[in-house]
Every structure is written in structure tokens, then in C-alpha cells.
C-alpha positions, 0 to 999 in steps of 0.5 A, spaced: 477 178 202 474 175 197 468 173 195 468 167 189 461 168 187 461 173 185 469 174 183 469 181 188 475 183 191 474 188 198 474 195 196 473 193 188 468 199 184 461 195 183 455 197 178 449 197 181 442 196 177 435 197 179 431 192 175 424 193 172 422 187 177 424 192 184 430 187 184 437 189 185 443 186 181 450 188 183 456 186 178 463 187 178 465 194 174 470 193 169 473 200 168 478 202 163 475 196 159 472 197 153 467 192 150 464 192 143 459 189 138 458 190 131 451 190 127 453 188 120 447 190 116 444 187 109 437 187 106 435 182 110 436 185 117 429 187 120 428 194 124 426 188 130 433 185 129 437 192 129 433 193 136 434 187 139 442 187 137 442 194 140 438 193 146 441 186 148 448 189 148 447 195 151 444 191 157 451 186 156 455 192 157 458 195 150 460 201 151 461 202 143 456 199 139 458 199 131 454 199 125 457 196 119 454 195 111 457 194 105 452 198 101 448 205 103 442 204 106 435 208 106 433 210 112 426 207 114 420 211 116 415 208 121 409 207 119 402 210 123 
């Protein structure tokens, strides 16, 4: 059987997340696939950008997220 919407087939593998809100979000489990995003920073690249990348591909399922620059950068302390 299969179920168009959401492109699941009987007895395929699911990934099931239990949103903030109490909601549950099932998604077809892509196993053996590995999905990347790569971050190429430069001076103009914000610690709020850097999380951002990182968050909204980690949450878009990339399992290897890069982290790319031609230069070597300082680390970058939070201030109190």
C-alpha cells in the first residue's frame, strides 16, 4: 500500500518528532543517505547567522554539517 501524501510505503522505516508545540510530525526515514550542508565563513559571518545555519540544517536532516574558511579565524567569546 501506498500512501501518496506522504510517499510511505507499507513497512517503510519512519522518523517520528515530537514538536514543542505537544505535535507529532512523522517523516519517511531516508537510511543510508547522507545529506550535508556546508557554512563557508568569512569576516562578515555573525555568531546569530552561524547558529541559524547550523540549527535550521540540523532540523532539515543533515547528519554532517561543514564548516568551511579560507583564513584562520579567532574564536569568539560571549561577553556577560
Amino acid at each position: 500500500m501506498y500512501y501518496p501524501k506522504t510517499r510511505l510505503r507499507k513497512s517503510e522505516n519512519v522518523n517520528i518528532f515530537l514538536e514543542e508545540d505537544g505535535s507529532v510530525r512523522i517523516v519517511p526515514a531516508e537510511a543510508g543517505k547522507e545529506k550535508t550542508a556546508t557554512l563557508h565563513v568569512d569576516k562578515k559571518t555573525t555568531l546569530k547567522s552561524f547558529n541559524l545555519f547550523i540549527k535550521t540544517n540540523y532540523m532539515d536532516g543533515c547528519n554532517i554539517i561543514n564548516i568551511e574558511s579560507k583564513r584562520k579565524t579567532k574564536p569568539r567569546t560571549k561577553n556577560s
